[in-house]
PyMOL CGO cylinders between C-alpha atoms (Angstrom):
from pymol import cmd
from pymol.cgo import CYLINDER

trace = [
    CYLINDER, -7.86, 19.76, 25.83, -5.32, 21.70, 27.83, 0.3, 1, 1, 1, 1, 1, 1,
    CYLINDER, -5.32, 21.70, 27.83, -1.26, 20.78, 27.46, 0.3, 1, 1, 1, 1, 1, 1,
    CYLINDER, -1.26, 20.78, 27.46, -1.86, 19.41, 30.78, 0.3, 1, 1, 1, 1, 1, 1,
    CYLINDER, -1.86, 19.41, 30.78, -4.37, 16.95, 30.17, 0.3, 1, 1, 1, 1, 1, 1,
    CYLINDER, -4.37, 16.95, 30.17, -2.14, 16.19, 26.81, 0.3, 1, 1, 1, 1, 1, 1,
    CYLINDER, -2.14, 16.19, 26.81, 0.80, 15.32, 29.22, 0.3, 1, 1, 1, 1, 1, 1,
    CYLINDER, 0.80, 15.32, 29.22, -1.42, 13.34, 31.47, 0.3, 1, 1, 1, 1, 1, 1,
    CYLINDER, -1.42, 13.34, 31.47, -2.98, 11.43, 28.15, 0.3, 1, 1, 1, 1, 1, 1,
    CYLINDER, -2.98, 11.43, 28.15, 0.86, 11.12, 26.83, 0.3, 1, 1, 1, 1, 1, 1,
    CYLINDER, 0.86, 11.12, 26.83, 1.74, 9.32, 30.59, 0.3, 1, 1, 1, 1, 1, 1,
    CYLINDER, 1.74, 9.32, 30.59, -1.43, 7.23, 30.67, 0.3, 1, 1, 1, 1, 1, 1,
    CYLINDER, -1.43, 7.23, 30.67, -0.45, 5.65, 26.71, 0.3, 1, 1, 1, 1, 1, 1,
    CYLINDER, -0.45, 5.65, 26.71, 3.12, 5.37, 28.13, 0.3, 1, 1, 1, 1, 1, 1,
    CYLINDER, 3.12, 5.37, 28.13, 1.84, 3.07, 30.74, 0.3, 1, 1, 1, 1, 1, 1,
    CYLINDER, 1.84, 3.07, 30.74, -0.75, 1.28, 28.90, 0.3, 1, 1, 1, 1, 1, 1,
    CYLINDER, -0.75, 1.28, 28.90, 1.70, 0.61, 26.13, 0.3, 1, 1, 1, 1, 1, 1,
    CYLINDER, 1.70, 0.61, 26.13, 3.63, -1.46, 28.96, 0.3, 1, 1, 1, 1, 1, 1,
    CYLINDER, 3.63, -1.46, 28.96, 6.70, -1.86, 27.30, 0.3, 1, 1, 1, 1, 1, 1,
    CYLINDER, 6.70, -1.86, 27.30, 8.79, -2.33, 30.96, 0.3, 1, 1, 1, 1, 1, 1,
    CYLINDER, 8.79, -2.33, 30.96, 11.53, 0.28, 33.02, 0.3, 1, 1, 1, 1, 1, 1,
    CYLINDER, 11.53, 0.28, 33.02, 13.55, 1.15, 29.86, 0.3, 1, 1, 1, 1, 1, 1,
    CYLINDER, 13.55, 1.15, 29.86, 10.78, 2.69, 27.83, 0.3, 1, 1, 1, 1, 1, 1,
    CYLINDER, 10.78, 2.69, 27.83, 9.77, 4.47, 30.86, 0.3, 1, 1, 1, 1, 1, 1,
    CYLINDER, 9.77, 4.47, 30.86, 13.03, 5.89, 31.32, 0.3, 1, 1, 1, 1, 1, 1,
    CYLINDER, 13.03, 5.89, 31.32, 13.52, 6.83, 27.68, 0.3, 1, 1, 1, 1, 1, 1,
    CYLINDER, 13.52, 6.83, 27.68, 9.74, 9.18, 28.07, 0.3, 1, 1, 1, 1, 1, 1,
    CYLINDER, 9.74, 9.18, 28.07, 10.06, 12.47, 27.11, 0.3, 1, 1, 1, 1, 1, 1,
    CYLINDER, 10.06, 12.47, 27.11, 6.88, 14.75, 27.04, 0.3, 1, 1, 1, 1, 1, 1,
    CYLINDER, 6.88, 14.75, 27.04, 6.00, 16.44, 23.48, 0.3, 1, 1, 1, 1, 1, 1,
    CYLINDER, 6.00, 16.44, 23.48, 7.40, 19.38, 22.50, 0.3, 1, 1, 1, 1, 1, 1,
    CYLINDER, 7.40, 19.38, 22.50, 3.81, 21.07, 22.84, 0.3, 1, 1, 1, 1, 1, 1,
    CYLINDER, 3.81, 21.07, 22.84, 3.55, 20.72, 26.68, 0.3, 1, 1, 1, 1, 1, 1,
    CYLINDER, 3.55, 20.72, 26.68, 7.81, 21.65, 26.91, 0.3, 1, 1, 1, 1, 1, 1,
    CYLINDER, 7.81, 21.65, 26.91, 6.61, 24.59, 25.32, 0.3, 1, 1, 1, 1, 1, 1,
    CYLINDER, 6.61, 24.59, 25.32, 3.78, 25.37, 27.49, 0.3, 1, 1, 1, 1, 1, 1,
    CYLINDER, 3.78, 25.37, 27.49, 5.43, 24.62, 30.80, 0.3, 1, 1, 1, 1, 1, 1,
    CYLINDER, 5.43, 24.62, 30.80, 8.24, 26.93, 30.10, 0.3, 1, 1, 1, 1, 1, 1,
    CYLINDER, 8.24, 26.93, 30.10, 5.67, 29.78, 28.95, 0.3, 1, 1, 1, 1, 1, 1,
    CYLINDER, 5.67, 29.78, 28.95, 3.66, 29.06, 32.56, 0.3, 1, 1, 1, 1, 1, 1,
    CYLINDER, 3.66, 29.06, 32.56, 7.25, 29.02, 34.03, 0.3, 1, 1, 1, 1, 1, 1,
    CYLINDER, 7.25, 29.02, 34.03, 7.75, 32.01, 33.38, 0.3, 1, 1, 1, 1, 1, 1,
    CYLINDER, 7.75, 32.01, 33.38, 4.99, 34.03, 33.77, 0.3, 1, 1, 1, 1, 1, 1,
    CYLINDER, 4.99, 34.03, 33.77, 5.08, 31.92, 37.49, 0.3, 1, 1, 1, 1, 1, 1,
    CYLINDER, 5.08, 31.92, 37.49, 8.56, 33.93, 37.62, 0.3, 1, 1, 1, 1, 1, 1,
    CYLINDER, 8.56, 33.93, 37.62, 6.66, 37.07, 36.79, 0.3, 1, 1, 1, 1, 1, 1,
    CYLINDER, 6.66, 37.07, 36.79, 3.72, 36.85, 38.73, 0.3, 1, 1, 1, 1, 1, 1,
    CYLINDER, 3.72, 36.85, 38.73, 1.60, 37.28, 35.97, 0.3, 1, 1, 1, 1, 1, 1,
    CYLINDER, 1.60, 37.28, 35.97, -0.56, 34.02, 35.67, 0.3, 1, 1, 1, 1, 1, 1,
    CYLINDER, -0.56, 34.02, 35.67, -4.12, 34.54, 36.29, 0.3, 1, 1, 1, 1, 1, 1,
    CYLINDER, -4.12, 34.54, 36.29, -5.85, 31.30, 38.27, 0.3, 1, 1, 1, 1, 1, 1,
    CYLINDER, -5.85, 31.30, 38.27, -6.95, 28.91, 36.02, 0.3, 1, 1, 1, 1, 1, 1,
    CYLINDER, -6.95, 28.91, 36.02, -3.39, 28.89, 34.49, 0.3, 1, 1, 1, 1, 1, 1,
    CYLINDER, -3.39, 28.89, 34.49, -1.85, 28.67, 38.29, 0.3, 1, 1, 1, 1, 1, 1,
    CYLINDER, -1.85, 28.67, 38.29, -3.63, 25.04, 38.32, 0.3, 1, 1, 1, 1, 1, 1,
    CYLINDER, -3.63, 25.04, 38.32, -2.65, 24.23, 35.27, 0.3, 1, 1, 1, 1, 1, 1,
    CYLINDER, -2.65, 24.23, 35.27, 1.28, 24.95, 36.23, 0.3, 1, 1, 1, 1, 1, 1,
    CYLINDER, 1.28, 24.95, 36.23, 0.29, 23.33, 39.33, 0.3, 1, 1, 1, 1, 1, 1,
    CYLINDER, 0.29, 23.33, 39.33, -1.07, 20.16, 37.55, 0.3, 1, 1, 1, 1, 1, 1,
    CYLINDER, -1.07, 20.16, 37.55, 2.39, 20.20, 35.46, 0.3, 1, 1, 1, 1, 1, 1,
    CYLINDER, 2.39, 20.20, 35.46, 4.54, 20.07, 39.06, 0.3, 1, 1, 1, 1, 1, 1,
    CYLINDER, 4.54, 20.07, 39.06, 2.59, 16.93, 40.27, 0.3, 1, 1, 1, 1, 1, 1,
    CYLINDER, 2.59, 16.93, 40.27, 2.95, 15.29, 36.89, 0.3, 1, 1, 1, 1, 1, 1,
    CYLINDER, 2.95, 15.29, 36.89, 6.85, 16.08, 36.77, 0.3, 1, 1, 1, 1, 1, 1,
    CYLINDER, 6.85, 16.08, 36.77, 6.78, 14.74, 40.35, 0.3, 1, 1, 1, 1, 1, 1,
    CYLINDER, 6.78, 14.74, 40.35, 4.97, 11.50, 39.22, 0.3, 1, 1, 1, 1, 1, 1,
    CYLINDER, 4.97, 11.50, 39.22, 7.17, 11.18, 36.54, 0.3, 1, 1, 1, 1, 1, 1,
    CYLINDER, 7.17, 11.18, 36.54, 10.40, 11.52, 38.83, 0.3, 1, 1, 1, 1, 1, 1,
    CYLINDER, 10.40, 11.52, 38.83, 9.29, 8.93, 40.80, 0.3, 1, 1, 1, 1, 1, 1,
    CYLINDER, 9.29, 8.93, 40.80, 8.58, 6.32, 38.46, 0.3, 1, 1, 1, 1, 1, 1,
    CYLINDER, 8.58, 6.32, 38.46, 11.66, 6.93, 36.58, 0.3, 1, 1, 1, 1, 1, 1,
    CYLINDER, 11.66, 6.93, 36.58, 13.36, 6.63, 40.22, 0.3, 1, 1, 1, 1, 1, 1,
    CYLINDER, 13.36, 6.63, 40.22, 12.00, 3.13, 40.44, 0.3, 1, 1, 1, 1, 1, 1,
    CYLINDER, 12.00, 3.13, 40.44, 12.82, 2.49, 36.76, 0.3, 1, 1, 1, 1, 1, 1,
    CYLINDER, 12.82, 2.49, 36.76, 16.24, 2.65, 37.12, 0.3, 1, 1, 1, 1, 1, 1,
    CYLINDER, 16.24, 2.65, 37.12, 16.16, 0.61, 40.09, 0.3, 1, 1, 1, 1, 1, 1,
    CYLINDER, 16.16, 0.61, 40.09, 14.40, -1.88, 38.16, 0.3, 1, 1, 1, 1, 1, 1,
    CYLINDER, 14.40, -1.88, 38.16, 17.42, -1.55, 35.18, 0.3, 1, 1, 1, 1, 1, 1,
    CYLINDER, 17.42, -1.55, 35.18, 20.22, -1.98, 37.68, 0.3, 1, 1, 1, 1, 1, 1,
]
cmd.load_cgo(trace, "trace")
């Protein structure tokens, strides 16, 4: 399984946990797929990623944009 899918499988148990807005906004992703964005981060920066690891980065954008956006509504939720 790709870091990827790991962060998707990490969000997925975060929601099926339930747990309501203040676990959500305490989510971090593991340390693994930190690690792994920053490596694809920066060989994004170098233009040295070949294709399948372009989608991969790409998959880890639209998760961090999920993410942002439930957060977003999280706090809204808190307040």
């Amino acid at each position: 399984m790709s870091a990827a899918q790991r962060c998707y499988v990490e969000i997925i148990d975060l929601f099926a946990r339930g747990g309501g807005a203040l676990l959500v906004l305490s989510f971090h992703p593991s340390e693994e797929s930190i690690e792994r964005v920053r490596d694809l981060l920066a060989r994004s920066k170098e233009e040295t990623l070949n294709d399948d690891e372009r989608a991969e980065f790409d998959r880890f954008i639209e998760i961090e944009r999920l993410v942002q956006l439930v957060k977003a509504r999280a706090r809204r939720l808190v307040a």
